[in-house]
Structure formats: C-alpha cells, structure tokens
C-alpha positions in Angstrom: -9.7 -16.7 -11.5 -8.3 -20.0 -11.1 -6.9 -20.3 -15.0 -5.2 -16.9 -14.9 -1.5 -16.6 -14.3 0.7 -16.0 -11.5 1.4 -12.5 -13.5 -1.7 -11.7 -14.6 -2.7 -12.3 -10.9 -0.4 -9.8 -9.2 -1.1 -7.0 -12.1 -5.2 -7.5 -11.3 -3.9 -7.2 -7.2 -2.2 -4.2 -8.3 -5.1 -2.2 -10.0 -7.9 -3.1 -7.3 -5.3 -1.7 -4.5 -4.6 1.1 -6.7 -8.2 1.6 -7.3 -8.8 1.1 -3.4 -5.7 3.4 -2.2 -7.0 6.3 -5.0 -11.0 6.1 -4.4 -10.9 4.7 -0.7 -8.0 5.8 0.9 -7.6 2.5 1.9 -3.6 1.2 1.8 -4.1 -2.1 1.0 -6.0 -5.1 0.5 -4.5 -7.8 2.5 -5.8 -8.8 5.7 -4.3 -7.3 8.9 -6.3 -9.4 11.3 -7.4 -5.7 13.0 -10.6 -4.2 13.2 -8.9 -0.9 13.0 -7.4 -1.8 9.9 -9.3 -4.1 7.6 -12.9 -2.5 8.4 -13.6 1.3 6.4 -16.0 3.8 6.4 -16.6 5.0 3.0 -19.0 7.0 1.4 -20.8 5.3 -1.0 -20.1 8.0 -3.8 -16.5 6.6 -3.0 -17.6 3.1 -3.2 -19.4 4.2 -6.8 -16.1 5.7 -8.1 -14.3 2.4 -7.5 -16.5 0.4 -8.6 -16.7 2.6 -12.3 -12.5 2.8 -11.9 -12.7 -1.2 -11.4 -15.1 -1.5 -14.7 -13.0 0.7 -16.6 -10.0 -1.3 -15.6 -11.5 -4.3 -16.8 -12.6 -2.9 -20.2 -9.6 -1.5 -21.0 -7.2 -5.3 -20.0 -10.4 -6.9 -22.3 -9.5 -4.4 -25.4 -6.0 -4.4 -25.3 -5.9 -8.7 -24.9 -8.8 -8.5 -27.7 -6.4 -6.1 -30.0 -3.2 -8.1 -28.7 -1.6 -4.8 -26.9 
C-alpha cells in the first residue's frame, strides 16, 4: 500500500471499519492500547461475513477504476 494516496488511503480505512463496525460490532480499528478494547470475540461466521464484505469491496473499487467510475 505504499504507492496509494493519502485519499485513496482514508476511503480503504473507511470501508474495513465499516466492514468491521457492520460484521463485528467492532467501533474501530485504531489501537486503544486496552485489552478490553482492541481484543474481540467473534464468531467466525462473523469473521466469514467480513472477510466476503472485504472481497466484495475490493472487486467492486477494481471495476469501477477498471471502467473509470
């Protein structure tokens, strides 16, 4: 990820906590420095969701930069 844009940058942060807060109910991705707060139980139907949502997300940013959208 290092030849990607500031922009592009924050809108790929913004999906994968989107992703994370809808499939995970996890609020964000930053570290907290807390146990309490960066480490999650999740089912790992949840974990499978995400990860499809995260693929999905990707195919979809590939297409529309393919097409020019």
């Amino acid at each position: 990820m290092d030849n990607i844009t500031q922009e592009t940058r924050e809108v790929f942060q913004k999906i994968l906590t989107g992703i994370a807060q809808k499939n995970l109910d996890i609020e964000t991705l930053e570290t907290r420095k807390s146990d309490g707060l960066d480490f999650h139980d999740v089912a790992v139907w949840d974990i499978k969701r995400a990860l499809e949502d995260a693929f999905i997300a990707g195919m979809t940013v590939r297409a529309n930069f393919e097409t020019g959208t």
